[in-house]
KOLZAPA-950279 format. One record per residue (C-alpha): z, x, y. Coordinates in steps of 0.1 Angstrom, whole numbers, padded with zeros to 4 digits, always signed. Example, Ala and Ser with C-alpha at 12.3 -4.5 7.8 and 13.67 -1.06 7.14 Angstrom:
2
+0078+0123-0045
+0071+0137-0011
! end
This chain:
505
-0245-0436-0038
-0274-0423-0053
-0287-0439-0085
-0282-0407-0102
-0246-0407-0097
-0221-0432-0120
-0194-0448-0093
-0167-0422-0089
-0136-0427-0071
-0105-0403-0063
-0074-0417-0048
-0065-0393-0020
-0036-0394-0006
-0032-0378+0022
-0040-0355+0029
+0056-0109+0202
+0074-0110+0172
+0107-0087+0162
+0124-0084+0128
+0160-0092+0132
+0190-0097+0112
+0204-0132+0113
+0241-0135+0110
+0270-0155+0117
+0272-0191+0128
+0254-0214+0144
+0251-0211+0184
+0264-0167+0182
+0239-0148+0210
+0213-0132+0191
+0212-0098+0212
+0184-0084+0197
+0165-0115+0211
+0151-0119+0248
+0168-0147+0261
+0142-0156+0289
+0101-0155+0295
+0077-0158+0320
+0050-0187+0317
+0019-0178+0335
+0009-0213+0352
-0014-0201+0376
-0037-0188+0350
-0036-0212+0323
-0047-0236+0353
-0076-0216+0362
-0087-0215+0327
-0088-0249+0326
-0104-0256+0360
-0134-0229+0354
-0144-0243+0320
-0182-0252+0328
-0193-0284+0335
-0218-0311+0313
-0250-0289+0319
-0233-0259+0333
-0228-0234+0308
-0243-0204+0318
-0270-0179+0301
-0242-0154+0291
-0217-0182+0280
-0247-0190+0259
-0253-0157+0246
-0215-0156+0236
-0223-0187+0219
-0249-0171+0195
-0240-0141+0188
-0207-0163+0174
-0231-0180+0153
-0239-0148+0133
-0204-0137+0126
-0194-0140+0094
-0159-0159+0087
-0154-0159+0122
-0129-0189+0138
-0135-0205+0167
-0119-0237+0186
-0138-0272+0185
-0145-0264+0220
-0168-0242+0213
-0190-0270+0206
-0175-0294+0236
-0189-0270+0263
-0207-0303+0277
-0179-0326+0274
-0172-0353+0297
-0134-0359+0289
-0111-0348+0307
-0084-0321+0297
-0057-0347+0296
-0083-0370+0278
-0089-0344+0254
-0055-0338+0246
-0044-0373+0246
-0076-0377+0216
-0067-0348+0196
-0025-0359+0196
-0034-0395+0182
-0055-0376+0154
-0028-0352+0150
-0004-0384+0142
-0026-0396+0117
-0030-0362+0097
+0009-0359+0095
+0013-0393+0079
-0018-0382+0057
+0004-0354+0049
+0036-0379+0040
+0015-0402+0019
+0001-0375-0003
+0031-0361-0010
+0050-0392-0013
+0026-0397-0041
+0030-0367-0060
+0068-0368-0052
+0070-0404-0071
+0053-0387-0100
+0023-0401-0096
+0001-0376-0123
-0038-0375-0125
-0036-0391-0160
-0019-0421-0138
-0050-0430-0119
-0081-0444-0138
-0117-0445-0129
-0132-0483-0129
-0170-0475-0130
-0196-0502-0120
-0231-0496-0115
-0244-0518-0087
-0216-0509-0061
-0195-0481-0040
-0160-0462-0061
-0134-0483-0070
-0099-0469-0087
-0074-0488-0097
-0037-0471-0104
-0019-0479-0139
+0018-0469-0122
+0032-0499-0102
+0050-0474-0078
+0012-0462-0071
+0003-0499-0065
+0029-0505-0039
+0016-0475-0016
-0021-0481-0021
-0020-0493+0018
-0006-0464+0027
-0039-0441+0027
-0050-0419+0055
-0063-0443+0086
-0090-0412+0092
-0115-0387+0080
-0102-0368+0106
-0071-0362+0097
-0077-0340+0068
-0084-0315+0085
-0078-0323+0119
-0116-0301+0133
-0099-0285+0159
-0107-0247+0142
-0140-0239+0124
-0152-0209+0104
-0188-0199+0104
-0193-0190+0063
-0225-0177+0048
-0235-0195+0020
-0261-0196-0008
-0292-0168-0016
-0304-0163+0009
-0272-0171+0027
-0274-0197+0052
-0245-0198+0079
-0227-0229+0083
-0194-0244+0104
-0168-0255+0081
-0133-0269+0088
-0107-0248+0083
-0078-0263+0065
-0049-0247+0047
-0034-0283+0037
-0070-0293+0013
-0079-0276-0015
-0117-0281-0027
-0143-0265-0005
-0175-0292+0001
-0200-0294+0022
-0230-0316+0033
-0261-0309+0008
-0297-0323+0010
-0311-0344-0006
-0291-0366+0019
-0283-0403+0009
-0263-0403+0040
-0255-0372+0062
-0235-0373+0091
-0247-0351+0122
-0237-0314+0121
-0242-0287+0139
-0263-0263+0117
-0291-0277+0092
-0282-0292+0062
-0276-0268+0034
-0304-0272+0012
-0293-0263-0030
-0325-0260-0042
-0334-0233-0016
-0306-0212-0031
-0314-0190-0062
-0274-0188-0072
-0268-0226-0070
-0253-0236-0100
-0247-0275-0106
-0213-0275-0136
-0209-0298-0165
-0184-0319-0170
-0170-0293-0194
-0162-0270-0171
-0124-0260-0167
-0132-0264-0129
-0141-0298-0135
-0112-0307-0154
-0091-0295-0128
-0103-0318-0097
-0079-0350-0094
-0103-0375-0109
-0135-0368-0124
-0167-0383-0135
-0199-0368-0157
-0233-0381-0145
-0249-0401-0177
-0281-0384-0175
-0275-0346-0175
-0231-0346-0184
-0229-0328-0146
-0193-0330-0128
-0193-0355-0100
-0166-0352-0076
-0158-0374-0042
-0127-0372-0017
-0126-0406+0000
-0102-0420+0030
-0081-0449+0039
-0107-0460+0066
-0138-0459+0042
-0146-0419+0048
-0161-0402+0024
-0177-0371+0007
-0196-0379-0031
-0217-0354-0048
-0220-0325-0071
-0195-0300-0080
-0213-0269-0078
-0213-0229-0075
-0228-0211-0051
-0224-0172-0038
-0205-0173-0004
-0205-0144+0021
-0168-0136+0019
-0172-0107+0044
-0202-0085+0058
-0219-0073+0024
-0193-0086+0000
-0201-0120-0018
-0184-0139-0044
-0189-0170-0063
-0170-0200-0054
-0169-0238-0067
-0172-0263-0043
-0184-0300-0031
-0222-0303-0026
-0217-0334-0011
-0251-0358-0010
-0234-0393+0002
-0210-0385+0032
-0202-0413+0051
-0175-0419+0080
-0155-0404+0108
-0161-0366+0101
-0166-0340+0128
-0196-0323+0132
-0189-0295+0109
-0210-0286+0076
-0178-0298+0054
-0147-0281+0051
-0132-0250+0036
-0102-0258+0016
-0075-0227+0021
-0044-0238+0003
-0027-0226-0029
-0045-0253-0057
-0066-0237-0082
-0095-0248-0066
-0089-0235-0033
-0113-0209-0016
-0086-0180-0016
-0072-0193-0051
-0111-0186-0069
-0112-0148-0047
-0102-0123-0071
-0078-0111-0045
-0056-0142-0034
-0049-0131+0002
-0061-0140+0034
-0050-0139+0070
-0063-0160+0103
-0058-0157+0135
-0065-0193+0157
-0077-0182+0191
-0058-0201+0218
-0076-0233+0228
-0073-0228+0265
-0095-0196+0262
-0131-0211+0260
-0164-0208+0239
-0158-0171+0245
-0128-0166+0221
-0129-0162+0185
-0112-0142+0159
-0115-0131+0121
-0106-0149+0088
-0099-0124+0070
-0097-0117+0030
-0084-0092+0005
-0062-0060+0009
-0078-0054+0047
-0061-0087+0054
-0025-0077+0051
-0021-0055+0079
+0005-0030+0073
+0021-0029+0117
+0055-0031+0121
+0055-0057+0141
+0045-0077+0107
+0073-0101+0097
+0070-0115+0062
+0091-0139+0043
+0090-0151+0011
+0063-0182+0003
+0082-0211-0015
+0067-0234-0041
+0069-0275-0041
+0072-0281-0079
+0053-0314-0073
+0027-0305-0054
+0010-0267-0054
-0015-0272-0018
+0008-0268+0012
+0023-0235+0017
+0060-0233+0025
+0082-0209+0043
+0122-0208+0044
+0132-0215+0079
+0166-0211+0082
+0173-0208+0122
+0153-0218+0152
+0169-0203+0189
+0164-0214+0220
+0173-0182+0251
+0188-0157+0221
+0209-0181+0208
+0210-0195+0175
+0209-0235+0177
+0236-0258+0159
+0211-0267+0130
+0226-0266+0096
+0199-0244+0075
+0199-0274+0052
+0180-0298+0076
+0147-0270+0065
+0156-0265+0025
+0131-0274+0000
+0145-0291-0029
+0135-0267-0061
+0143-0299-0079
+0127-0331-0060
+0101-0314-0042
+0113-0330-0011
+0120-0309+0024
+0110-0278+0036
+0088-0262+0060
+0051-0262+0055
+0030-0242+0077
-0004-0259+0080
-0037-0248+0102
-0045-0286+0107
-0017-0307+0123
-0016-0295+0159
+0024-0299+0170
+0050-0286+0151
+0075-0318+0139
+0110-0313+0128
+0136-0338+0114
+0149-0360+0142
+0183-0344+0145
+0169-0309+0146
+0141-0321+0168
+0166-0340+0196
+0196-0307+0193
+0167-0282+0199
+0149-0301+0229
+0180-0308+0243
+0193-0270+0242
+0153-0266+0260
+0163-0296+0285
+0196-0277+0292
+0180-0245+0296
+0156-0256+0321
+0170-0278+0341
+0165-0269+0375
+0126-0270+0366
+0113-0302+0379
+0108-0329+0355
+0076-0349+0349
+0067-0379+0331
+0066-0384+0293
+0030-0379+0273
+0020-0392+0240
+0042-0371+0214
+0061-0352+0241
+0091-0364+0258
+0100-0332+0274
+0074-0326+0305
+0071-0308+0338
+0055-0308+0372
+0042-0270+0380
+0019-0285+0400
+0034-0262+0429
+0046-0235+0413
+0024-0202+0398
+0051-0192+0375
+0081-0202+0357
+0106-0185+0342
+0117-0204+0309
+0138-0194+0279
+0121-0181+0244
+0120-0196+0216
+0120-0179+0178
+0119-0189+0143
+0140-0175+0119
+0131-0168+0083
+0150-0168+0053
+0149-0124+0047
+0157-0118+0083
+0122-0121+0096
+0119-0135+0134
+0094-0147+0154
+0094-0151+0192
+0067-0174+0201
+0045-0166+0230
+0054-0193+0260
+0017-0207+0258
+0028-0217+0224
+0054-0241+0229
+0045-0254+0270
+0012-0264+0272
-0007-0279+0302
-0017-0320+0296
-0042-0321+0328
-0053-0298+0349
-0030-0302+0378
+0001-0289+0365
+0018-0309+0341
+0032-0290+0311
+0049-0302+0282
+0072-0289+0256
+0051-0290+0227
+0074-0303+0195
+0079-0336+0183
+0108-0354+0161
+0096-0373+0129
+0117-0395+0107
+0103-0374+0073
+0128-0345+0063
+0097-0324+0063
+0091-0300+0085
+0054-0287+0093
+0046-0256+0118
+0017-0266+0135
-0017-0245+0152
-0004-0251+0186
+0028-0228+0176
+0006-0207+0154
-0021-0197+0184
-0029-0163+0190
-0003-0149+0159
-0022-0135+0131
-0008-0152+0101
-0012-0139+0067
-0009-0152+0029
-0003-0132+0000
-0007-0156-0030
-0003-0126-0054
+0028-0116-0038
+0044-0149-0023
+0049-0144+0010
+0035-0154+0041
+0038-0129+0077
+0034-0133+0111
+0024-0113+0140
+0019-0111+0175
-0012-0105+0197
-0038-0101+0163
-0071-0122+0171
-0094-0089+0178
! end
């Protein structure tokens, strides 16, 4: 840490669609839902055999590239910079699903520590001046999980979606995670003591005329977890740190970010000077959920909509985060529902699912197994950009693959992979007809997911699997697999969260 700098540490825990009317019991036909889908295998195949080749990208997939580069809050999927790769698709896959497990239990452990009340006054800062952070807890409870911290940098934030953001004056673009479970924007800032490889330069403060470091005083520094004030100049200090070693330590700063084309607005944020560990090769990452330091929490309009561009698309694909009134879009085809609030913890965004159907019919889940406790903070559904595969509580995990399993069962079977127990051979087949599946919202809203979203391919030769997984939390959490290609929007200032089909251009 640089000599500057008093030893900080933070204990981080980790870390188309039809409106319908839901009534009557469990397992009634829902007849304004289709009951049946077609799942284009051919294609998704040759998407995945005609990605280029280590050296083979060609002059107009490079062109797509850069003029990417110069869109402002544009998202686009980590292969965008994997062109090259070596792995193989089921490689890949079987990578990004082990990372995915380790930012779910990230998940769990952080709010397993706010859930056993453990407060930022409960954490205490043990400063010494010849070595790395150290924090100590003053809760027992907070003692007995102190094992339990994230095994990753990864997985907050799992890097599977970036956003290009312009940053600083002049603005300089950079790749940032996007992540709607973190809070506090950060990125990598020169001088470096240790910088990790990125993609763009290193964003350079005192090249920026707006760059503002903040005091200790500020009510932004107050509201980080655990703070520190540097003994030379009183400025805030800030560092998010990881169960492997991971971390990110520098200034808390302000700078002018390019919120759109020609709009810019001040935002607080990490300048991180010591960033050490298993990060991806992104600039930092863009925190997007509902804490007071979040990026859409400091806009003076809280909302914000993205779209994730489907990952079997290429380098070619991207689509728009967008913010303000321009990103509620006002189609019919919108389905909102009301945003709940975890009393213990205010990051994660939560939506009432009460319902989920497999072929029109409502499944045998008691709405219960998906309730957030107002009272414990325990429950409920979070919808969350970085974990990959949507998990549900064991018993509504096993009676919803089973009604899949029943549904499909002249399809022929394949073997299990990683998270998925629930796999096929299309290997000779160029389409398959398989039953829909929708999520229904406390309100009434619905939303069928595309068939892409729920079977995906694990290799290239036609093994698909059904793309949900059981945990043993009673948390629920949508993942970016089931999100793909839906435009999903957040309206802070009137909590609710929408969905709709088909909105990446």
């Amino acid at each position: 840490m640089a000599s500057c700098m008093l030893a900080l540490a933070l204990l981080l825990f980790l870390a188309g669609s039809t409106p319908i009317a839901i009534a009557g019991s469990s397992g009634r036909l829902l007849k304004s839902s289709h009951e049946s889908t077609v799942l284009d295998v051919d294609a998704v195949r040759q998407s995945l055999l005609h990605r280029p080749a280590k050296g083979a990208i060609d002059e107009e997939e490079k062109n797509a590239v850069a003029e990417k580069e110069e869109e402002v809050m544009s998202i686009v999927h980590s292969s965008h910079f994997s062109a090259h790769s070596t792995r193989s698709h089921r490689e890949a896959l079987e990578a990004r699903l082990k990372m995915d497990a380790a930012r779910v239990e990230a998940i769990a452990q952080r709010l397993e520590m706010a859930l056993n009340g453990v407060k930022h006054r409960d954490l205490t800062l043990v400063h010494n001046a010849s070595s790395s952070p150290a924090t100590v807890f003053s809760q027992s409870e907070a003692d007995s999980s102190s094992g339990s911290q994230v095994t990753s940098g990864l997985a907050f934030g799992s890097g599977e979606y970036f956003v290009r953001v312009g940053i600083g004056s002049p603005t300089k673009l950079q790749y940032l995670v996007m992540d709607t479970g973190s809070d506090v924007p950060w990125i990598q800032c020169s001088p470096c003591k240790s910088c990790y490889k990125q993609n763009d330069a290193v964003f350079d403060p005192r090249a920026s005329s707006s760059f503002r470091r903040l005091s200790c005083s500020t009510p932004q520094c107050k509201l980080l977890d655990v703070k520190a004030c540097a003994s030379t100049d009183n400025r805030c200090l800030y560092q998010v740190s990881y169960g492997d070693g991971s971390f990110t330590v520098g200034d808390l700063a302000s700078d002018s970010f390019l919120v759109s084309r020609g709009r810019t607005s001040p935002v607080v944020f990490g300048c991180g000077h010591d960033n050490e560990g298993l990060f991806v090769g992104a600039a930092g990452l863009l925190g997007l959920g509902a804490g007071k330091l979040s990026f859409p929490s400091q806009l003076s309009s809280r909302k914000f909509s993205y779209c994730l561009v489907s990952r079997d698309n290429g380098v070619r694909a991207s689509s728009a985060l967008l913010f303000g009134d321009s990103a509620l879009p006002t189609s019919a085809s919108f389905a909102y529902t009301q945003l709940l609030k975890n009393p213990k913890l205010d990051t994660f965004y939560y939506a009432g699912l009460s319902g989920i159907s497999i072929g029109g019919t409502l499944l045998s889940i008691p709405s219960t197994a998906f309730k957030l406790s107002s009272s414990t903070g325990r429950g409920g559904v979070i919808i969350d950009s970085g974990t990959s595969v949507t998990r549900l509580p064991t018993y509504a995990y096993t009676v919803m693959r089973d009604a899949f399993r029943s549904a499909t069962q002249k399809l022929p079977r394949a073997a299990d992979f990683s998270l998925f127990d629930t796999c096929y051979d299309f290997s000779a087949l160029t389409s398959v007809t398989i039953p829909t599946v929708s999520f229904h919202f406390e309100g009434g809203a619905s939303v069928q997911l595309p068939p892409s979203n729920y079977l995906v391919p694990v290799d290239t030769s036609g093994t698909f699997c059904f793309a949900f997984s059981k945990t043993s939390l009673d948390l629920s959490i949508i993942g970016n697999i089931q999100q793909q290609t839906m435009r999903v929007a957040i309206d802070l200032d009137s909590s609710r969260v929408g969905f709709a089909p088909r909105q990446c251009t």
